[in-house]
C-alpha positions, 0 to 999 in steps of 0.5 A: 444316824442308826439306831444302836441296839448293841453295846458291843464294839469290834476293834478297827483292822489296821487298814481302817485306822490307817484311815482313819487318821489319814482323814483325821476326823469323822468319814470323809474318804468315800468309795465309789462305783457307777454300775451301767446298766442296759435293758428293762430294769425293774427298780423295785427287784433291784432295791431288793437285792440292794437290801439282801446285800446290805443284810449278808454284810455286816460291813454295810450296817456298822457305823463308828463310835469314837471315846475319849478312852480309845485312840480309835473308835469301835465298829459297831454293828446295827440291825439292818435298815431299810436303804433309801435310793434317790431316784434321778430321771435324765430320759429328757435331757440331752446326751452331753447334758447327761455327761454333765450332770451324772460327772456334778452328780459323782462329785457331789456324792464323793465330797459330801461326807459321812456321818462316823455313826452311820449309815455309811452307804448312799445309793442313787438309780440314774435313768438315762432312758428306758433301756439304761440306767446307772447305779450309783453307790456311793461308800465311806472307804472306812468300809470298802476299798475298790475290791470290794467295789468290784465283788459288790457289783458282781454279787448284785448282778448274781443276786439280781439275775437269781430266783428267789430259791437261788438267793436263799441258799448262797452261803454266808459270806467272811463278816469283815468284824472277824477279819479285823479281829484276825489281823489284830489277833496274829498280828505283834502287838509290836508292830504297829509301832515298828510298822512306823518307824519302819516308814519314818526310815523310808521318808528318810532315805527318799529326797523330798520330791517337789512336782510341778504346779504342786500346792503347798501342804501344811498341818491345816490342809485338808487332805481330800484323795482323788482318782483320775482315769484315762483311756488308752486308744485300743490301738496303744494298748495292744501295743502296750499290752505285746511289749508286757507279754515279750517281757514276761511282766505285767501291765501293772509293770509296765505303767509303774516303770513309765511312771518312775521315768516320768517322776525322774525326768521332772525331779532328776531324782535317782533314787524314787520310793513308789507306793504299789497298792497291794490286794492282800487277797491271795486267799479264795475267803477273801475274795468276797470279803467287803471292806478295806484289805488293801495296803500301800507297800513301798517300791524303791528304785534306783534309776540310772541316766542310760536305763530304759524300760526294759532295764527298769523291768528288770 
């Protein structure tokens, strides 16, 4: 738990309470990133930089304050602690034996949840063998989201090939405490609400979609997220990546639109609502911003029995 030295709290953004009453209690959705790293590491150096950026982002140090009085609790931020790194050494074992236990190690870390008070970070150094390690930080999504995954490793990489000089005169980056209050403060006050009974209009017009082996959900069932990642064969995704570019679209377009044909041809259903995972970062301040941006906007379509990919495209 930290130490709270302040009394005062900042209001949670929209993203962070959608979150939170997603997960219904405490910091049970987590972040994740495995960072690989080849060469002579020297792990004191890295711990170094792991401290000066939970010291440049407020977000890393503030835990979450719930009260009978507030429906949502307050971000309240601490003086920076002194981050712990549990250190695993894997040199001995085998290659498969590595896979193995880094894959128990990730799981492990992602379903253990987060104390709301804080800290809301765990960092694990994986040795593999001299030349290769793997960082492992491990975040409570009420405070990153995969952006912000992303522009952490690369400011760690920044930091950690800097000089001491170079460190000191990076500037100060947006605090996400300001960002939440700038959403909440231009946004309607109104809009909360008919943000959702906007979505309660859009549940409506889209048939319940029923996929197959899908587990029934009720009120009692804990809704834990999880991602799952395939690599495609280089020789599949040239392919994939040429029929993008001949119809002017993205790749993200593409494997929405197979998606949509894959749902139709399991649920014979014409009519999908999709939700697309919007950045919302379109502004270079944002672009460093550590914390949860991101939001789910709906894709509705409308498919026809003789369409094919390029027709969806459009």
């Amino acid at each position: 738990m930290l130490e709270n030295k302040s009394s005062q709290g900042f209001q949670m953004s929209p993203q962070q309470r959608h979150i939170w009453q997603q997960q219904k209690d405490g910091a049970r959705f987590h972040a994740q990133c495995a960072i690989f790293i080849e060469g002579r590491l020297v792990s004191a150096r890295l711990k170094k930089v792991l401290q000066d950026c939970l010291a440049r982002h407020e977000i890393l140090h503030t835990s979450f304050q719930s009260s009978q009085l507030l429906e949502f609790p307050l971000q309240i931020i601490h003086d920076q602690y002194e981050i712990q790194i549990q250190e695993i050494t894997l040199s001995t074992q085998e290659r498969h034996e590595q896979e193995q236990a880094l894959q128990q190690m990730l799981l492990s870390q992602r379903t253990l949840p987060f104390d709301a008070e804080g800290p809301m970070l765990r960092a694990a150094l994986i040795t593999q063998s001299e030349s290769q390690h793997i960082l492992l930080l491990t975040i409570a999504a009420l405070c990153v989201d995969t952006f912000s995954l992303q522009a952490l490793a690369e400011e760690l990489l920044r930091l950690y090939t800097s000089s001491e000089q170079e460190r000191s005169q990076q500037e100060a980056p947006l605090q996400y405490a300001d960002f939440a209050a700038w959403q909440t403060d231009t946004l309607d006050l109104e809009l909360p609400l008919a943000a959702q009974e906007f979505w309660q209009r859009q549940k409506r017009r889209s048939p319940h979609l029923t996929l197959p082996l899908q587990l029934a959900n009720d009120a009692h069932t804990e809704n834990i997220p999880e991602a799952f990642s395939s690599l495609l064969e280089p020789t599949l995704l040239e392919q994939v990546e040429a029929f993008a570019q001949g119809h002017t679209v993205s790749l993200e377009c593409v494997f929405v639109a197979a998606w949509a044909t894959l749902l139709w041809r399991i649920s014979h259903i014409s009519h999908l609502q999709i939700g697309l995972l919007a950045q919302g970062r379109g502004i270079p301040e944002l672009q460093t911003l550590l914390g949860p941006v991101a939001r789910c906007l709906p894709l509705h379509l409308q498919i026809e029995e003789r369409m094919d990919i390029p027709q969806m495209l459009q």
